[in-house]
C-alpha positions, -999 to 999 in steps of 0.1 A, spaced: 537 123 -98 530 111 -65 560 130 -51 549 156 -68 516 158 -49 528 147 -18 548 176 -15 528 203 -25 495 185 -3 522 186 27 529 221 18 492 232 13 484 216 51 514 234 68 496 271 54 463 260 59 462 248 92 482 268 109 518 259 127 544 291 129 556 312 97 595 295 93 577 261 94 559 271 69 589 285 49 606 255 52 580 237 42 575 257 8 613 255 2 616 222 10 592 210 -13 601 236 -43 639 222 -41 626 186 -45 603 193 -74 632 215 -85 660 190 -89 633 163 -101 622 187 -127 660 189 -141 667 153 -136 635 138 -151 633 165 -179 667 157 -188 666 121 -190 634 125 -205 648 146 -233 677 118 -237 657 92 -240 637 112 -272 676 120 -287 685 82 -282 647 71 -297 651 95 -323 687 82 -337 676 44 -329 650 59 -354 675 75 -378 694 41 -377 670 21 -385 657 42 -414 692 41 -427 694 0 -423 660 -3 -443 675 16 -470 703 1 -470 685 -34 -473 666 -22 -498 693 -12 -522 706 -47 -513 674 -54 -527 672 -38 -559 708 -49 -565 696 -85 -564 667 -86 -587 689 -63 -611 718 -90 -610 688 -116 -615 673 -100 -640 706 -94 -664 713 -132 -655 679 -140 -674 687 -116 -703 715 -126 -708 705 -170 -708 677 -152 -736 711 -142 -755 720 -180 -758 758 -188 -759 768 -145 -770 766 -125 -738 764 -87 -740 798 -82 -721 787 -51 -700 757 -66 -689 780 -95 -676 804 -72 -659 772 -53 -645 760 -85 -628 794 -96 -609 791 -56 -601 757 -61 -583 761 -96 -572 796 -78 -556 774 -49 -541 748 -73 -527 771 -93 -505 790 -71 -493 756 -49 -487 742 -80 -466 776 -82 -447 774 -44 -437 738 -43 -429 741 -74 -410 767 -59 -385 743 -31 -375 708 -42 -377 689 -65 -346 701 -104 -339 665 -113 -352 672 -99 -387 712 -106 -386 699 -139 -388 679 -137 -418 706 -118 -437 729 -143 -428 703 -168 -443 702 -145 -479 741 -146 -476 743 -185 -476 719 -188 -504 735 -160 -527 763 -182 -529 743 -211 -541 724 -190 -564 756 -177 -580 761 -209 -583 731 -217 -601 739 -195 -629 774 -202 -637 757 -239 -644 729 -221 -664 755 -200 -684 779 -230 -691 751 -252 -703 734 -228 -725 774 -217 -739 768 -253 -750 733 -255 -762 725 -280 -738 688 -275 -731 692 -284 -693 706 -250 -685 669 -235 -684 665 -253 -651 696 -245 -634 679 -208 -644 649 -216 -633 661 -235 -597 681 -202 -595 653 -178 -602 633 -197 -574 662 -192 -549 662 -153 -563 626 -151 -553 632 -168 -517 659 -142 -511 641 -115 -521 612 -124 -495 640 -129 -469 646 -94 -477 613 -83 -475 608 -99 -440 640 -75 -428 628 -41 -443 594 -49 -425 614 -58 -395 632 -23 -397 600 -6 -405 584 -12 -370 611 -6 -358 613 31 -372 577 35 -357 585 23 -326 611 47 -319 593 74 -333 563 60 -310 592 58 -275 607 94 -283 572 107 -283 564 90 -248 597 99 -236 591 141 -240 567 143 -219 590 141 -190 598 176 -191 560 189 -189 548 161 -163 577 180 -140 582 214 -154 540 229 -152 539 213 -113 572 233 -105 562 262 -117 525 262 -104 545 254 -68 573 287 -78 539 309 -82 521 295 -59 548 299 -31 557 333 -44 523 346 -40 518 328 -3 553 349 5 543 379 -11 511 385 13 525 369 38 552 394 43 537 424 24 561 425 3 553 429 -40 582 403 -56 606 379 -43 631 383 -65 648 350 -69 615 328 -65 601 354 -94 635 344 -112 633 309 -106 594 306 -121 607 325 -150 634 302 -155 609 273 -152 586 288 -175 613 298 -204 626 262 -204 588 244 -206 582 273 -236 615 266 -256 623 230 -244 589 220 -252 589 241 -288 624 225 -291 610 189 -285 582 194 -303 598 205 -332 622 175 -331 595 153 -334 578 170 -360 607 167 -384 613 131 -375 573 121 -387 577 148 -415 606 130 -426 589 93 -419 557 101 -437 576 120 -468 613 115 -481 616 85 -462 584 72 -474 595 79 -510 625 66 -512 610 33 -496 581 36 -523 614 43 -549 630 7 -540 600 -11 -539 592 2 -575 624 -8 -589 625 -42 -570 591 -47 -591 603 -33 -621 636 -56 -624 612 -83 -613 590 -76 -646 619 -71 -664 632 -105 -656 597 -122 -661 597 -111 -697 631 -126 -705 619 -157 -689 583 -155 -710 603 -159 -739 630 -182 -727 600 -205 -723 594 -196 -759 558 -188 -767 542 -197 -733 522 -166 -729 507 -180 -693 540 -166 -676 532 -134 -683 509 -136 -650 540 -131 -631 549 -101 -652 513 -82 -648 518 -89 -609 552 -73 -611 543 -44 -632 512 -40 -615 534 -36 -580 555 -11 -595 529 13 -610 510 10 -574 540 19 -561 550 47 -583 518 62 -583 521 71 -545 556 80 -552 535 107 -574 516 120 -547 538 127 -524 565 139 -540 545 158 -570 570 143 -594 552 115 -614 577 114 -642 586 79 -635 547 72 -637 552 77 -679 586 64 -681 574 29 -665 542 34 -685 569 38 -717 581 5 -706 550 -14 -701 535 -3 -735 567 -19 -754 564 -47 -733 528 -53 -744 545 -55 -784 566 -80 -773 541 -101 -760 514 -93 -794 552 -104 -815 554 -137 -794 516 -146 -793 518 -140 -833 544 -167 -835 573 -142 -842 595 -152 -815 625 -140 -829 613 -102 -838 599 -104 -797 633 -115 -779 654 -87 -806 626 -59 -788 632 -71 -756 671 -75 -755 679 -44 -781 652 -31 -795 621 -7 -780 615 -24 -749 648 -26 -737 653 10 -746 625 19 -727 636 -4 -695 667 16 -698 653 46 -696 637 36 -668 660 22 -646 685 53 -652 657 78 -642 646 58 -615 678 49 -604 686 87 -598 652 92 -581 657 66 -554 695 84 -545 682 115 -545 650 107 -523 679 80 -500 699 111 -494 673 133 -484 655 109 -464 693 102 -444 697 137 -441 660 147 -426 663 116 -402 697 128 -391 685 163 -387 655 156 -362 672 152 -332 695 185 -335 695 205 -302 682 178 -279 718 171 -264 725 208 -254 686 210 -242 694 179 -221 725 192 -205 704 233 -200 673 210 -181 699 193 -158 717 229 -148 684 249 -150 667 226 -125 697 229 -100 700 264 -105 659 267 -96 668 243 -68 695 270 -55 670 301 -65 650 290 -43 669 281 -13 682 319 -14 647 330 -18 628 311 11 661 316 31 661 360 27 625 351 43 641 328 71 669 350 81 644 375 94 632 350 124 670 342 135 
């Protein structure tokens, strides 16, 4: 900016205190090509710097949901593990091949994230990685001891459950990581844009106000290609800055809505599996009621969650549906507070509240890809049009440049 008014002060004392017309001239010209090339040089750098901000942003939005199906995956596989420990020594077969599914998806998922995402949060992942293997681990001793009846296989389950629970905050730590991360793009693409209007207004008040100077100067209505060049100036501030504008827009549109829900969609699930799990361990602990604590903080998590789900998408199906769930899981606990243990695990593992959960986690499940997707896709989107309006700003602000060298020069020629 101080070039900027350098320039047009320099300019401004050449007219207004005198010195001979083609000084003048030169002056106006000299100082209109400057601001000229700057203006297509800064705004198109500028404009570059919001595209790369903006898919930094899209990139990151991506990672986080990435992470977060990583997530879900984990407290799914963690939460079969427990049902199926509450089966004693008989597994459910499917659930068995659905956990080596998910414990498949989640380190290969912390592989894949872990190759794009910041060294900071490589790190962490890297961390979750090492302890996955343990926690596998873990269970296999669980399952082999409970195949037995050996009562020692509740703490291998319980050690494992713990490591489950560190993991899970590892995780946590990452998506938080990637969060401010989102925002801080969003925050640099916004700074970035301005470049275009700090150069662009002060070229084009220096086109009309060199125009008019040449106009009454010579007596003369319209230079034709200074009146082309402020035109030129003035299109690209009008679309560039609509096109900018509108960039950002869908970006924080995006952020504050599909992105938002699908993050609010994870974070449900996470919490449901979590509550889900809980109850199997209430009653692998057989009648001790007090670890239902964990279970209201879960559930409680997931409705929160859900509920703003609800708002901003308008769809709070999911709000019953986990409502569904909770009421069944409230006549477990009334079965295993009564003393009827075994009529409480049959309506968790088979019976109404594992119908319910079901229902759940398949509606919920095809919520959170749906809401994914369209957050990927808005992201994506934002940016659209900012690489050709980079490349128009750096030709457009040469082509003013040369505009007005054959402008001020039709004026020069006349004093040769």
């Amino acid at each position: 900016m101080q070039v900027f008014g350098g320039t047009v002060g320099r300019a401004w004392r050449a007219v207004a205190t005198g010195g001979d017309t083609p000084t003048r001239l030169r002056t106006w010209m000299v100082g209109s090509v400057v601001v000229a090339v700057l203006f297509g040089v800064l705004g198109a750098v500028g404009v570059g710097r919001r595209d790369s901000a903006l898919g930094a942003g899209d990139a990151a939005s991506q990672q986080l949901i990435a992470v977060q199906d990583v997530q879900v995956r984990l407290v799914h596989a963690d939460s079969i593990a427990r049902e199926n420990y509450l089966r004693g020594g008989i597994e459910d077969a499917a659930k068995r091949a659905t956990y080596e599914t998910e414990l498949a998806a989640v380190s290969d998922g912390l592989v894949a994230v872990g190759n794009r995402v910041l060294p900071d949060d490589a790190a962490m992942l890297a961390a979750v990685s090492a302890q996955l293997t343990r926690y596998s681990g873990l269970i296999e001793q669980a399952r082999a001891n409970n195949r037995q009846g050996f009562p020692v296989g509740a703490a291998y389950l319980r050690t494992a459950n713990d490591l489950a629970t560190t993991m899970v905050a590892g995780l946590r730590d990452v998506q938080s990581s990637l969060r401010s991360q989102v925002n801080d793009n969003l925050d640099g693409a916004d700074t970035a844009g301005l470049w275009l209007h700090l150069t662009g207004w002060p070229l084009l008040v220096l086109l009309l106000t060199g125009g008019g100077w040449v106009a009454f100067r010579f007596r003369r209505l319209l230079n034709v290609p200074l009146a082309v060049a402020a035109g030129v100036t003035l299109l690209l501030l009008v679309i560039g800055g609509s096109m900018q504008g509108s960039a950002m827009s869908d970006a924080e549109n995006a952020t504050g809505s599909s992105l938002q829900a699908a993050d609010l969609a994870a974070q449900a699930r996470s919490a449901a599996f979590e509550a889900h799990a809980q109850e199997s361990s209430t009653l692998i602990a057989r009648g001790s009621g007090g670890l239902d604590v964990a279970w209201q903080a879960s559930a409680a998590t997931a409705a929160s969650a859900l509920a703003r789900m609800c708002i901003i998408t308008g769809d709070c199906t999911l709000v019953g549906t986990f409502g569904s769930y909770a009421e069944a899981h409230d006549a477990v606990r009334a079965s295993d507070d009564a003393g009827d243990w075994d009529g409480a695990r049959a309506a968790s593992l088979d019976g109404e509240a594992a119908i319910a959960f079901a229902a759940f986690d398949e509606a919920s499940s095809a919520a959170a890809a749906s809401l994914g997707a369209e957050a990927a896709s808005a992201m994506s989107s934002a940016a659209d049009g900012l690489a050709v309006l980079r490349v128009v700003l750096f030709l457009a602000g040469l082509s003013v440049a040369a505009l007005v060298l054959v402008g001020y020069g039709q004026r020069l020629r006349e004093y040769r």
